[in-house]
C-alpha positions as a Markdown table, in Angstrom:
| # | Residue | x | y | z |
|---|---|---|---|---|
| 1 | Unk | -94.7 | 0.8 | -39.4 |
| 2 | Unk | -93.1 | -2.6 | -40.2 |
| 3 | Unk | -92.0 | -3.7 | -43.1 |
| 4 | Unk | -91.4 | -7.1 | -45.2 |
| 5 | Unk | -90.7 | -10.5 | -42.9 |
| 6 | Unk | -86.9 | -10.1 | -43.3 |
| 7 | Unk | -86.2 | -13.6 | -41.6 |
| 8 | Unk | -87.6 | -16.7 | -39.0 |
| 9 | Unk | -84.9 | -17.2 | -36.6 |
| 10 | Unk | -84.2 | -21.0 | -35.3 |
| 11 | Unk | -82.5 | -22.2 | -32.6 |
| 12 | Unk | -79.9 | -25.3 | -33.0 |
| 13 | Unk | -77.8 | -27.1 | -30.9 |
| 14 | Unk | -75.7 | -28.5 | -34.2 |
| 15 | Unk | -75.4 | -25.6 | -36.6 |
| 16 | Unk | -73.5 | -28.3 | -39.3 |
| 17 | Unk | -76.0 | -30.3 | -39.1 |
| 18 | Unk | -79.0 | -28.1 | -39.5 |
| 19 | Unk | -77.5 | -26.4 | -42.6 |
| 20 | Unk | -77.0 | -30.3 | -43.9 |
| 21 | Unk | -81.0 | -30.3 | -43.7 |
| 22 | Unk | -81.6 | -27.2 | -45.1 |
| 23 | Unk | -79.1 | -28.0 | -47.9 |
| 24 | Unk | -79.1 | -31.3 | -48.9 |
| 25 | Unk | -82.6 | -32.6 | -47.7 |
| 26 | Unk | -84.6 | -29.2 | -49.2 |
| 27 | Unk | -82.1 | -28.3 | -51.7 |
| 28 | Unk | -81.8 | -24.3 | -49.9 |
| 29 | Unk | -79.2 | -21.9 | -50.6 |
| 30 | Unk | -77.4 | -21.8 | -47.6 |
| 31 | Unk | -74.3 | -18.6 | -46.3 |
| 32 | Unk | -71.5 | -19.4 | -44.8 |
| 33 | Unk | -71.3 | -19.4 | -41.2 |
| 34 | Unk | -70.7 | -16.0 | -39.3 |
| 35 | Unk | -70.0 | -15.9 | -35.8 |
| 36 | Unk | -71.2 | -12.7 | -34.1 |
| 37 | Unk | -69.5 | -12.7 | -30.4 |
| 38 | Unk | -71.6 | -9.9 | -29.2 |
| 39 | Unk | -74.6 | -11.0 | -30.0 |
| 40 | Unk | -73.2 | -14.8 | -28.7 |
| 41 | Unk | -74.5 | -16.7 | -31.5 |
| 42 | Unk | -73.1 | -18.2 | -34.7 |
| 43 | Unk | -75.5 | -17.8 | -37.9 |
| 44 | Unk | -76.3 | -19.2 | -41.0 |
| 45 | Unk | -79.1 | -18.0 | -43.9 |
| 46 | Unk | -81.3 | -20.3 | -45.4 |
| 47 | Unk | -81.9 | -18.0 | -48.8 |
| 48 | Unk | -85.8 | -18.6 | -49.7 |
| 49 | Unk | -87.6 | -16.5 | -52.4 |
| 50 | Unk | -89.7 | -14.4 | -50.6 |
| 51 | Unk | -87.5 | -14.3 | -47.0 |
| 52 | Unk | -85.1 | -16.1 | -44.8 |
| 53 | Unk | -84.6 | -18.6 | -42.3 |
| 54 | Unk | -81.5 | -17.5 | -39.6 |
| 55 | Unk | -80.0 | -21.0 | -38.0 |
| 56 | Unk | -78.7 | -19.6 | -34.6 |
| 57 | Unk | -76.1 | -21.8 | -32.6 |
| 58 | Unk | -74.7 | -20.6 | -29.3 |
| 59 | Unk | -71.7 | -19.0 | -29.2 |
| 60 | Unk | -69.8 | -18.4 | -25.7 |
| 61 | Unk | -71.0 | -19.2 | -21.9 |
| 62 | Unk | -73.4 | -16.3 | -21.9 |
| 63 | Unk | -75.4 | -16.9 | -24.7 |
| 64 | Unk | -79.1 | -16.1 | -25.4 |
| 65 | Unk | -79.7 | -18.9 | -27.4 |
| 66 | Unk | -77.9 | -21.5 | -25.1 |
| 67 | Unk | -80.3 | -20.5 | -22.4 |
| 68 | Unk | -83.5 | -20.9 | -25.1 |
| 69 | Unk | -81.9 | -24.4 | -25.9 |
| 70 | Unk | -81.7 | -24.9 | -22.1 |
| 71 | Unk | -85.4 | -24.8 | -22.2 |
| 72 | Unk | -86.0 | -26.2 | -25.8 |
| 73 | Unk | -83.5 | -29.1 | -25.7 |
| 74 | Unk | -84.8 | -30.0 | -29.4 |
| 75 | Unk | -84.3 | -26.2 | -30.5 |
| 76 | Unk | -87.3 | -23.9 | -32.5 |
| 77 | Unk | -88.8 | -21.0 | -33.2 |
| 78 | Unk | -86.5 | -17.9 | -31.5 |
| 79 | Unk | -87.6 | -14.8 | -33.0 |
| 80 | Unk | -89.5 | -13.3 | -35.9 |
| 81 | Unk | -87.6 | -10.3 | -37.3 |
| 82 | Unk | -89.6 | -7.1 | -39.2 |
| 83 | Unk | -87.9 | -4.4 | -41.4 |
| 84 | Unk | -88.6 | -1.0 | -40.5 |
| 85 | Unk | -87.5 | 2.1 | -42.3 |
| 86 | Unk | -86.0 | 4.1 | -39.5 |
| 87 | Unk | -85.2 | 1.5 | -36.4 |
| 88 | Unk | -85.1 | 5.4 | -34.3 |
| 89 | Unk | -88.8 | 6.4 | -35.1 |
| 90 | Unk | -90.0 | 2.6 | -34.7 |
| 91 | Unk | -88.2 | 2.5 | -31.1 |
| 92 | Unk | -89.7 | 5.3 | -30.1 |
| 93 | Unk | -93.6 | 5.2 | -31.5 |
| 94 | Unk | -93.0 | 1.1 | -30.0 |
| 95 | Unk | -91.9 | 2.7 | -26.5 |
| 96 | Unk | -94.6 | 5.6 | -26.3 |
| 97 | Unk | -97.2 | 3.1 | -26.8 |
| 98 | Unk | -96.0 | 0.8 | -23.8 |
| 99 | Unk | -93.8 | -2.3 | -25.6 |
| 100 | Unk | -90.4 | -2.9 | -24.3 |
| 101 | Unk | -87.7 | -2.7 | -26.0 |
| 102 | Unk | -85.0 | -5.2 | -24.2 |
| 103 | Unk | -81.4 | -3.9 | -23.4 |
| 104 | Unk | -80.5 | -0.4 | -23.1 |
| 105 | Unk | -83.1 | 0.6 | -26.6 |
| 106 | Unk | -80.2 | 1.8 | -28.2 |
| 107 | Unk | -79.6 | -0.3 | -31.7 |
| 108 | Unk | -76.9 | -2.7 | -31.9 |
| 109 | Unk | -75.4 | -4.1 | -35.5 |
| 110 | Unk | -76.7 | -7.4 | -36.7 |
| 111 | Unk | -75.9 | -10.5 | -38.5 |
| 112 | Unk | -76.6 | -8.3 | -42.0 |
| 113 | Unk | -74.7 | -5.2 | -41.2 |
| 114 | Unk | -77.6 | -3.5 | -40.4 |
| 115 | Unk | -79.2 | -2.1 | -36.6 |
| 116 | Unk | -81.5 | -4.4 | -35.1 |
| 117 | Unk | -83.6 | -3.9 | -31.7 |
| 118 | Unk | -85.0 | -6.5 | -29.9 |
| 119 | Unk | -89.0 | -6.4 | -28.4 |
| 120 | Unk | -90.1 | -8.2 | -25.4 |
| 121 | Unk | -92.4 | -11.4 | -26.3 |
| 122 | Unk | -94.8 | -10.7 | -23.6 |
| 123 | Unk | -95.4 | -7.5 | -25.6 |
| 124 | Unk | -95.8 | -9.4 | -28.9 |
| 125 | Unk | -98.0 | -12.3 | -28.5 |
| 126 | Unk | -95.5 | -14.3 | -26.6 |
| 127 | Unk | -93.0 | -13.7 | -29.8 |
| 128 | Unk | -89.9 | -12.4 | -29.4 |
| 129 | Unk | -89.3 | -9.5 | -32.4 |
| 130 | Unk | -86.3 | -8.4 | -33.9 |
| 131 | Unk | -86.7 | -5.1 | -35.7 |
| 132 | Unk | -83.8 | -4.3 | -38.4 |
| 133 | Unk | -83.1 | -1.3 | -40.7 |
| 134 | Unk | -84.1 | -1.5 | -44.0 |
């Protein structure tokens, strides 16, 4: 059912500074910031051959990430996110066989245009996993 590793998601508290890494100390291709107020982060892409790296910095008091920061003060590891050809038939063949799909299961848009869905950790190895559309 899932696809390529589309991106490793990392929490920071300073999303200038953690592209500056990325950047100038590794010599990445890094986007341009995109803030994405209903998800409540602001992103960045770290372009690598084979995959991505998604920089995520809290955006707005209700933020997902500014409660994982709460936890992690230094940042890390968020989520892992998989491709799946259709997000509907992966939702449902996930849900039939007992994971949890967090929210209301219905697909939201993500940072690349394309519906994502979000699996419980406790499901997944303690990860949390972000499904999008190929």
């Amino acid at each position: 059912m899932i696809g390529r590793l589309n991106h490793v998601a990392i929490a920071v508290r300073n999303l200038e500074a953690s592209t500056a890494v990325y950047r100038n100390t590794l010599g990445a291709k890094v986007t341009a910031p995109d803030t994405l107020p209903e998800h409540g982060v602001t992103v960045v892409f770290v372009e690598l051959p084979n995959t991505k790296i998604e920089l995520l910095q809290p955006h707005g008091a209700n933020s997902p990430i500014a409660k994982f920061l709460e936890k992690n003060p230094d940042g890390g590891i968020h989520h892992v996110c998989y491709e799946v050809d259709d997000i509907i038939a992966a939702r449902d063949r996930l849900k039939a066989d007992g994971a949890r799909v967090l929210g209301d299961g219905e697909p939201k848009i993500g940072a690349h245009g394309k519906p994502v869905l979000f699996l419980h950790p406790k499901d997944f190895c303690g990860t949390l996993v972000e499904l999008e559309q190929a």
